[in-house]
C-alpha positions in Angstrom: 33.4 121.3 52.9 30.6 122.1 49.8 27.7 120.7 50.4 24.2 121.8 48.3 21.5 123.4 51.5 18.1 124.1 50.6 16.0 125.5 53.3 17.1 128.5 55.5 13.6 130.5 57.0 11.8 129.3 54.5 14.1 130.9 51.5 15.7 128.8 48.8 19.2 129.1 48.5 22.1 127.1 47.2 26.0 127.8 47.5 29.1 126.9 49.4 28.4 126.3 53.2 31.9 127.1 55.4 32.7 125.2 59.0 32.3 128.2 60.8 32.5 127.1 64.0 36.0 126.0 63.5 37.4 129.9 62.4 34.8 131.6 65.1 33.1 129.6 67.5 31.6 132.8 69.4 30.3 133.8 65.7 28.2 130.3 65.5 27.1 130.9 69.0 25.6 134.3 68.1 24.1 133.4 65.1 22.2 130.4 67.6 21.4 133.2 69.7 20.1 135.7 67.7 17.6 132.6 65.4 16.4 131.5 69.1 15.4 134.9 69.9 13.8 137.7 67.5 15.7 136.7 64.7 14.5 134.6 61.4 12.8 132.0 63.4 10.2 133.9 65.4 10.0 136.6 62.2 9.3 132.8 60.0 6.3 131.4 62.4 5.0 135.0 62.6 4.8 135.0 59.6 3.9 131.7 58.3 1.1 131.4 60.9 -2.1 130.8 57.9 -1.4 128.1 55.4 -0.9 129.6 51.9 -4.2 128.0 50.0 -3.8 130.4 47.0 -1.6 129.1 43.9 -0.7 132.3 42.5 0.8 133.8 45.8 2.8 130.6 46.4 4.3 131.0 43.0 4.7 134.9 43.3 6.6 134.1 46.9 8.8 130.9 45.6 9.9 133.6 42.5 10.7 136.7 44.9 12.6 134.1 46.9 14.3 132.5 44.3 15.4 135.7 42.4 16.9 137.7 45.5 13.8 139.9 45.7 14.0 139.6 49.5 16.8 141.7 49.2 17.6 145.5 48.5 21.3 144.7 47.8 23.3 142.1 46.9 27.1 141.2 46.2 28.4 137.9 44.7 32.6 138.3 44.3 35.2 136.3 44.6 36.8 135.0 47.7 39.5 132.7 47.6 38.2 129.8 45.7 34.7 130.8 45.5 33.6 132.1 42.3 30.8 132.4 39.9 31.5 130.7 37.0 30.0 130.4 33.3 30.4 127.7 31.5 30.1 127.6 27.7 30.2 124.6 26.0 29.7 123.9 21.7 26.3 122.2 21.1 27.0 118.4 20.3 27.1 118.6 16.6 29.9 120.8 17.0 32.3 119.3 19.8 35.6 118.0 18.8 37.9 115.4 20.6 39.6 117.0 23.4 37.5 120.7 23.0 37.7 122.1 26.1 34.4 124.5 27.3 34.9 127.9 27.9 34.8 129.1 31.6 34.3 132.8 32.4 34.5 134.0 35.7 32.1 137.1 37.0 31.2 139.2 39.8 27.4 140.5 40.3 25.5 143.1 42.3 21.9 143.9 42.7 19.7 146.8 43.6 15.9 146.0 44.3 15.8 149.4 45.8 17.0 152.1 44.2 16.5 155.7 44.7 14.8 156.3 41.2 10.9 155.2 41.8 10.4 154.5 38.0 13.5 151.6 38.4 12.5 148.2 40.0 15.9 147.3 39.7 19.3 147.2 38.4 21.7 143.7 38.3 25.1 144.3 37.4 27.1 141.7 36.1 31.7 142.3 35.2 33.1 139.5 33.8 37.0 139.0 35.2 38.3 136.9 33.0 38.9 135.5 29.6 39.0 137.7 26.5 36.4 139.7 27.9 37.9 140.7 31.4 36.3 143.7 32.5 33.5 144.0 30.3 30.2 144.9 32.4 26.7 144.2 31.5 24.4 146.5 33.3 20.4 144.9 33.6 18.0 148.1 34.3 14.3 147.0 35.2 11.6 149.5 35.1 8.1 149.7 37.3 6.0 150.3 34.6 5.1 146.7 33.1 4.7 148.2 29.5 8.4 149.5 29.0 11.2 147.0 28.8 14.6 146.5 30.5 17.3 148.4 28.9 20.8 146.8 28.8 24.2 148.9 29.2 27.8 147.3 28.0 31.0 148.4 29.4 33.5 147.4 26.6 36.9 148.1 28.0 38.8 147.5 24.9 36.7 151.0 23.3 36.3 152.4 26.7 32.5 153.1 25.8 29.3 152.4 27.2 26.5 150.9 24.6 22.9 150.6 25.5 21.1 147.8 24.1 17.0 147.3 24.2 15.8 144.2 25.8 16.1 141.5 23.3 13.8 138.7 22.2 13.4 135.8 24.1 14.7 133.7 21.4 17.9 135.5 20.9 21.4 133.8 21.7 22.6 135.4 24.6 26.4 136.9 24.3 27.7 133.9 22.3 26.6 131.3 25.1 23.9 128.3 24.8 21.6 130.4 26.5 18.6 132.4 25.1 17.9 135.7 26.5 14.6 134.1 27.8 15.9 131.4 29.6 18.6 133.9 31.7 15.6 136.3 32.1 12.8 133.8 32.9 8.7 133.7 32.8 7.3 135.2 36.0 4.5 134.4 38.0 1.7 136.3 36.0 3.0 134.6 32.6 1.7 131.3 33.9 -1.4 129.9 35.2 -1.4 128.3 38.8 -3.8 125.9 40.4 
C-alpha cells in the first residue's frame, strides 16, 4: 500500500507507509506503547506547550524539519522496490515522439553531526545505475556562514576523487533540469517572514 502521510509529531515527512501490523503485530503494539508513554507524543505537547507567534522561528523550524536537520544521521537505500529515483526529462522544445526520460537510481546518507566542529554537515549521494553507476557526489557544509560548501566526485571510470567549489545558483546541475539553487534551496534568513 503507498499512500502520501503528512504529519508524524509535528514533523513533515512523505514516503512509502508499509502494513506493519500484518508482518509484526507485537512491533505495531510497541510502537502504540512506547507514543502513549514517554515517547513522541508526550516529548510533542512538552514541547509544543506556547503557541509559536514569531514568523521567523516557524519558518527556521518548518526548514530543520523539512531538510532532516532533526537528525544526526540518516540513510535512504534500496529495499526491494523502494528506491530513490531521478527523473530527467528534455525541456519541451526538445522532446521527440516516443523519448523516453532518463531515470537514475541513488542511495543517500547524511551527517548533521560530525566529529569536525568547523563541518555542519556532510550529504552523500551514489548513484546505482545508468551510465553513471557508482559515481558519488559528496555535499560538505561548513559552520562558518562566509565559506561555501565544497563538492567531492567519486568518478569510478578514472578511479579519482575531484573537488568542486559550490556553484552558482544559476548553474545546470549534472545535466538534469535542475539548477544548483533549486537542489540547494533559500533558507530561512534569505527571506523575510511575517
Amino acid at each position: 500500500m503507498i499512500r502520501d502521510f503528512t504529519r508524524l509529531s509535528a514533523v513533515v515527512i512523505h514516503g512509502r507507509v508499509r502494513t506493519m501490523y500484518r508482518k509484526c503485530p507485537h512491533c505495531l503494539l510497541a510502537v502504540l506503547i512506547w507514543l502513549s508513554g514517554e515517547g513522541l507524543l508526550a516529548a510533542d505537547s512538552a514541547h509544543h506547550a506556547e503557541p509559536l507567534n514569531d514568523a521567523d522561528e516557524i519558518a527556521r523550524q518548518a526548514y530543520t524539519a523539512a531538510h532532516g536537520g532533526l537528525l544526526d544521521n540518516a540513510l535512504s537505500r534500496r529495499q526491494g522496490r523502494d528506491v530513490s529515483v531521478v527523473v530527467n526529462r528534455a525541456p519541451l522544445a526538445m522532446r521527440t515522439q516516443g523519448r523516453k526520460p532518463g531515470v537514475q537510481t541513488f542511495d543517500t546518507y547524511v551527517n548533521n553531526s560530525p566529529e569536525d566542529p568547523a563541518i555542519k554537515s556532510q550529504q552523500m549521494a551514489i548513484l546505482t545505475s545508468g551510465k553513471t553507476k557508482g559515481t558519488g557526489v559528496l555535499l560538505t557544509r561548513y559552520t562558518d556562514p562566509q565559506k561555501s560548501a565544497t563538492l567531492s566526485m567519486w568518478l569510478p571510470a578514472l578511479r579519482k576523487i575531484r573537488r568542486i567549489n559550490e556553484p552558482s545558483y544559476e548553474d545546470v546541475w549534472f545535466g538534469t533540469n535542475l539548477t544548483y539553487g533549486e537542489l540547494v534551496l533559500r533558507t530561512p534568513e534569505d527571506e523575510i517572514h511575517e
